[in-house]
Each structure stands twice: as structure tokens, then as C-alpha cells.
C-alpha positions as CSV (number, residue, x, y, z in Angstrom):
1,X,15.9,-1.5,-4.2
2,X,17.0,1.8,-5.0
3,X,21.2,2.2,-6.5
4,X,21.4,4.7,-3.8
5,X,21.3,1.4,-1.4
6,X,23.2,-1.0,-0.8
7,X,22.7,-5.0,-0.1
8,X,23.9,-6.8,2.3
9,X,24.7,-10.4,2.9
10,X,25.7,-12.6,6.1
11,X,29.7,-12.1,4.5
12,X,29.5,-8.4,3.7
13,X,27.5,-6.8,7.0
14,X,30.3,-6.7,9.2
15,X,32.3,-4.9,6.8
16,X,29.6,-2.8,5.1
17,X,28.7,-1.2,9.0
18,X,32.7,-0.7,10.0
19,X,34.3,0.7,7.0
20,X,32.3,4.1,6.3
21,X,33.1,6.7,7.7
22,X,28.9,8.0,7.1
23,X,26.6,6.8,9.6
24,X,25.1,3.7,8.7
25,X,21.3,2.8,8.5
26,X,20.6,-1.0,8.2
27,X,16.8,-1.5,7.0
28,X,16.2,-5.3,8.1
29,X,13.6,-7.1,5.9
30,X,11.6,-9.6,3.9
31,X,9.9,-9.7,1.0
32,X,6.9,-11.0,2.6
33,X,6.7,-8.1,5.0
34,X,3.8,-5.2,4.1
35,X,5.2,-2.8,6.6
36,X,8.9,-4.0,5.4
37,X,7.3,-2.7,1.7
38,X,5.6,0.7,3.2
39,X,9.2,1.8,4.6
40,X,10.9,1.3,1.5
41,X,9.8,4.5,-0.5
42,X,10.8,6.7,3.0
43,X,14.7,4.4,2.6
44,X,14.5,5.9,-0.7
45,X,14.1,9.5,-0.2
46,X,16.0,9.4,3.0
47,X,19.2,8.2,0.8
48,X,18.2,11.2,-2.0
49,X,18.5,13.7,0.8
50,X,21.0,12.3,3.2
51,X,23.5,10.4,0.6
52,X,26.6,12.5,1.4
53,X,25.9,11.8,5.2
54,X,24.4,8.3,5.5
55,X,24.7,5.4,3.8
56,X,21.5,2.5,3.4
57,X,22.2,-0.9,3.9
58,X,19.6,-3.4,3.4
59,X,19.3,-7.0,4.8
60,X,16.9,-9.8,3.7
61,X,16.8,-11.2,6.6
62,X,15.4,-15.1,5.4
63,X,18.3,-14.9,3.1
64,X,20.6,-13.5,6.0
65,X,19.4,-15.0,9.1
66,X,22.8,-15.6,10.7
67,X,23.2,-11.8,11.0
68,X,19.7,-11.2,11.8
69,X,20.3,-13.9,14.8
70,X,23.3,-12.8,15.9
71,X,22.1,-9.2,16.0
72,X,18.4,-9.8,17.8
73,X,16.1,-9.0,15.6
74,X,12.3,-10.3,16.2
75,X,10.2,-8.0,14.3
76,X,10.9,-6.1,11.0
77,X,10.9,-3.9,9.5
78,X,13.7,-3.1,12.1
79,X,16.4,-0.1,11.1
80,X,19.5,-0.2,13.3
81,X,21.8,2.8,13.0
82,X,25.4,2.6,13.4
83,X,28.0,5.6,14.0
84,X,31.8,4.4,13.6
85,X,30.9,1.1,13.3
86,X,28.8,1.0,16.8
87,X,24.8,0.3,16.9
88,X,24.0,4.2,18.2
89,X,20.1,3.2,18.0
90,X,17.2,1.3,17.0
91,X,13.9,1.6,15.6
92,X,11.0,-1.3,14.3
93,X,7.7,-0.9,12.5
94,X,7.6,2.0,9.6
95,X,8.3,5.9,10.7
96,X,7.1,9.0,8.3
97,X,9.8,10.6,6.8
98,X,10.3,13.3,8.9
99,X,10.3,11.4,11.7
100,X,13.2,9.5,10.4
101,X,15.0,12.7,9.2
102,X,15.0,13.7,12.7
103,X,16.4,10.4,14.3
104,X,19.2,10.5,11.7
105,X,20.4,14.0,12.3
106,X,20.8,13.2,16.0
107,X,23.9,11.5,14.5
108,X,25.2,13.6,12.2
């Protein structure tokens, strides 16, 4: 995990998606995913180029799955952005760079 993300836990995601003001990307996850492993470099670079404007938030979800229950999610890697605290939109499986780039300035 890059330091330009940050982890999140069943007790922090509530509070991690509300209280920034940026708009908020979750990346949901396990270790045992390959696709989960191919999206992490793009999370990366997207938080080099958008870190005054987004903030990355990453959730294991086997270590997490009472948030990853409560929120839905059947297939990772799943991102869900959220604008003002407020899921905006949702993506699963791994997207190029670019392609994410685009999705997240729809938001900004």
C-alpha cells in the first residue's frame, strides 16, 4: 500500500468517507485477488496525480466484511466513489489509468 493511501477498517470507513472534503475513492479488496493486485499500481499513480483532489481509501474486505456486507459488494476489485460523503458511483474489475482519470474528474 502506497503512504499516499489510506486503510480502512469496519470502525474507521464511516468516518474516513464523511469527513473529507476530497472526493473519496474506496478500492475494495483481498489479498488473494489477482485483479485486486493488477489495480493497485493504477491506485497508486491515481493518488500521485490526483492527491490534492481525491483521497484513496482501501478496504480488505475478509478483514472488513461487515462494511463490505453492509455496502453490497460481490465482486472485487470494486472502487466506489463518494462526493460529500455520498456513493456518486461505482466501478468492479481493473480500469487503465486513463480510464479511471476520466471517471474521477467527472467529480471534481
Amino acid at each position: 500500500m502506497s503512504n499516499l493511501t489510506t486503510q480502512a477498517t469496519d470502525e474507521t470507513f464511516d468516518d474516513l468517507i464523511k469527513s473529507d472534503s476530497k472526493l473519496v475513492l474506496v478500492d475494495f479488496w483481498a489479498d488473494w485477488c489477482g485483479p485486486c493486485k493488477a489495480l493497485a499500481p493504477v491506485l497508486d499513480d491515481i493518488a500521485e496525480d490526483f492527491g490534492d483532489d481525491v483521497s484513496i481509501v482501501k478496504l480488505d474486505i475478509v478483514a472488513n466484511e461487515t462494511t463490505a456486507d453492509r455496502l453490497g459488494v460481490r465482486g472485487i476489485p470494486l472502487l466506489i466513489f463518494y462526493k460529500d460523503g455520498i456513493e456518486v458511483n461505482r466501478s468492479t474489475g481493473v480500469l487503465s489509468k486513463s480510464r479511471l482519470a476520466n471517471m474521477i474528474e467527472k467529480y471534481l
